[in-house]
C-alpha positions in Angstrom: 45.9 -11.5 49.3 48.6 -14.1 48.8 52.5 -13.1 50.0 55.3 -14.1 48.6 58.3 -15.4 51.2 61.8 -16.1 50.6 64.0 -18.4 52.6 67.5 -18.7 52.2 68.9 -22.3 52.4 70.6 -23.2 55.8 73.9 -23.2 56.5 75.8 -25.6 54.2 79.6 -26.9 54.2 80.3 -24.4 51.8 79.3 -22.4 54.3 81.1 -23.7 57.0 84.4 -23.8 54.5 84.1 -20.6 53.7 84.0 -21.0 49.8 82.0 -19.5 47.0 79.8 -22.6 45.4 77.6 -21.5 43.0 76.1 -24.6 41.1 78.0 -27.1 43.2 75.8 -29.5 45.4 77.1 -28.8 49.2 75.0 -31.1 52.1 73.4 -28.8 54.9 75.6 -29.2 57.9 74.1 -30.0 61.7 73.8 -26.2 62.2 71.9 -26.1 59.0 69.4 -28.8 59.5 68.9 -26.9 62.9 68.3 -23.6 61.1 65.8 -25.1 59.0 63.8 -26.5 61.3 63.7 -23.8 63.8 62.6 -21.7 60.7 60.0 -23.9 59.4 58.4 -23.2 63.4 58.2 -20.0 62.7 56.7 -20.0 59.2 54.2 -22.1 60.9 53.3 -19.6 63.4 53.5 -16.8 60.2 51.1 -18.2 57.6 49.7 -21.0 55.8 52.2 -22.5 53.1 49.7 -22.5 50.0 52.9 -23.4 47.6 57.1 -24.1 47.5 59.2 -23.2 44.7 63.0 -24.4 45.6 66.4 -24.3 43.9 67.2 -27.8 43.2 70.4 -27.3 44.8 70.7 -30.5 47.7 71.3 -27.0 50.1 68.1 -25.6 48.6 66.0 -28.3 48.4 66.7 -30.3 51.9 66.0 -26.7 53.7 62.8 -27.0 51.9 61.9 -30.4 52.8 62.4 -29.5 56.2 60.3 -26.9 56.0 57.8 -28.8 54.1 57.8 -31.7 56.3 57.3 -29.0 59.8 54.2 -27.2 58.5 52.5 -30.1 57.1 52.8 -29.6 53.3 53.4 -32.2 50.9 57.2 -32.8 50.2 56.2 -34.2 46.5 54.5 -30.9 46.1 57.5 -28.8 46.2 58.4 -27.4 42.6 62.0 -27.2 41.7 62.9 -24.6 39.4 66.5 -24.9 37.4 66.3 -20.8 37.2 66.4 -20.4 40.9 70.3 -21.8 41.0 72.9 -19.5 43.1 74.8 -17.3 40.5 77.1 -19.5 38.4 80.8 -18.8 38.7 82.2 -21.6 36.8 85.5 -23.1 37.5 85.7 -21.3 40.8 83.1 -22.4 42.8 84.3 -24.5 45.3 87.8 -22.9 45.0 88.0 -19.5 46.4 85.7 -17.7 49.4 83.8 -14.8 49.0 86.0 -12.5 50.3 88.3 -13.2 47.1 85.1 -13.3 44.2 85.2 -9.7 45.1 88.0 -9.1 43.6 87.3 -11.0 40.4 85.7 -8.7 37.5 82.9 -10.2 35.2 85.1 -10.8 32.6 87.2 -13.5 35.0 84.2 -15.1 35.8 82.8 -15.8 32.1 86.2 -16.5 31.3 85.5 -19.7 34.4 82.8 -20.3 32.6 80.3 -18.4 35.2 77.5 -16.1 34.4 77.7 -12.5 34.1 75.7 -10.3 36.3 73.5 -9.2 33.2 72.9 -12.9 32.5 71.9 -13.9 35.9 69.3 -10.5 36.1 67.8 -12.3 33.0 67.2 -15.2 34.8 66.1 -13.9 37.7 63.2 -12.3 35.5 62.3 -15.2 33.7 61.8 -16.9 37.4 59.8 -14.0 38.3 57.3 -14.6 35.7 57.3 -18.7 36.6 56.7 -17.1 40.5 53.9 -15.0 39.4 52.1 -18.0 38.0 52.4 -20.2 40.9 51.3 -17.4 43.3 48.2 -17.3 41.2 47.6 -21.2 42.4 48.2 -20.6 45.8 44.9 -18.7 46.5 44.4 -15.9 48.9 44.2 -17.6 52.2 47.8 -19.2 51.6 51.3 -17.3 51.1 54.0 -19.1 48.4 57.7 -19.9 49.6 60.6 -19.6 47.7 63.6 -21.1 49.1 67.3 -20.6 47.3 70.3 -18.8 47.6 71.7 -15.3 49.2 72.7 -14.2 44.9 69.4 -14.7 43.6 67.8 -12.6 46.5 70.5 -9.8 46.2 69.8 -10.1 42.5 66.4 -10.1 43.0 66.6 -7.0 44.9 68.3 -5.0 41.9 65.4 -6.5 39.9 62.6 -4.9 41.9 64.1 -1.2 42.4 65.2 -1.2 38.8 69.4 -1.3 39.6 72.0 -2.0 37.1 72.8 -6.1 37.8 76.5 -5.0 39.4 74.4 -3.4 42.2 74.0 -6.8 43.5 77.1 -6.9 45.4 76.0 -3.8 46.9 72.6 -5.8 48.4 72.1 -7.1 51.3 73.0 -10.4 52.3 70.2 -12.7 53.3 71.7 -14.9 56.6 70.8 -18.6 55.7 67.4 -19.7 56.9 65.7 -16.5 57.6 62.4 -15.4 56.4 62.1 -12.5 53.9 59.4 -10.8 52.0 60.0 -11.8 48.3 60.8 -8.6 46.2 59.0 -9.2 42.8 58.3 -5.8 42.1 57.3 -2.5 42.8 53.6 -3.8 43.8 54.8 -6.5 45.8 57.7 -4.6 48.0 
């Protein structure tokens, strides 16, 4: 049966600056492009890529086409889904780190013009469904991966075990290009 992997994007001058960003486009930095490839080695050793889903984030997406490009599957072939975006924090992404969002309440962020926790659980739903189909064209010799951000995954995670959206925060963090089962549901954990 066909497995579903998550990669998380390689490091990325956000990254490196130690700010939250969201929806903003940050390059990969040298240490990121590294990350990425030494990755995509490993996938190879791991399993046949039958399908990529990616943010479309520049982060996402080059970490993708890395990995793409090191297992022999076709860059054009890599399916860019808008719903796979980090969480949206509005206003300040790009502005404060991490260590400070966690002292901002929903509210803050919406007011920033962000999404709330409840918002992003939809959409990490909705992209479950779009996963599911893909995963269905992959066939059983061939695993799909889904590359995108450390939020969706933690998100993702509340999804699966059935967690109120705020429990995100309380999920682990995903360290950028690492290899991860994909937690769809209960039948795929």
């Amino acid at each position: 049966m066909a497995e579903i992997y998550f990669v998380r994007h390689g490091h990325s001058e956000a990254n490196a600056a130690n700010l939250v960003a969201g929806w903003r486009d940050y390059p990969l930095t040298e240490e990121g492009v590294n990350q990425a490839t030494k990755e995509s080695q490993k996938i190879k050793r791991k399993f046949h890529i039958g399908g990529m889903i990616s943010s479309p984030l520049m982060r996402a997406h080059d970490t993708a086409k890395i990995i793409a490009q090191g297992n022999n599957f076709p860059v054009e072939d890599i399916v860019l889904l808008d719903g796979l975006k980090e969480k949206g924090y509005g206003e300040l992404e790009g502005c404060i780190s991490p260590e400070e969002l966690r002292g901002v309440s929903d509210e803050n962020i919406v007011r920033a013009g962000g999404e709330t926790f409840d918002v992003f659980a939809k959409r990490v739903e909705q992209v479950n469904q779009q996963i599911l189909y893909h995963l269905a064209q992959v066939g059983i010799s061939s695993s799909l991966l889904i590359v995108g951000h450390a939020g969706f995954y933690r998100m993702a995670q509340c999804v699966s075990k059935g967690l109120p959206p705020s429990e995100m925060v309380n999920m682990e963090k995903p360290n950028n290009s690492t290899l991860l089962r994909y937690p769809i549901g209960k039948n795929w954990d």
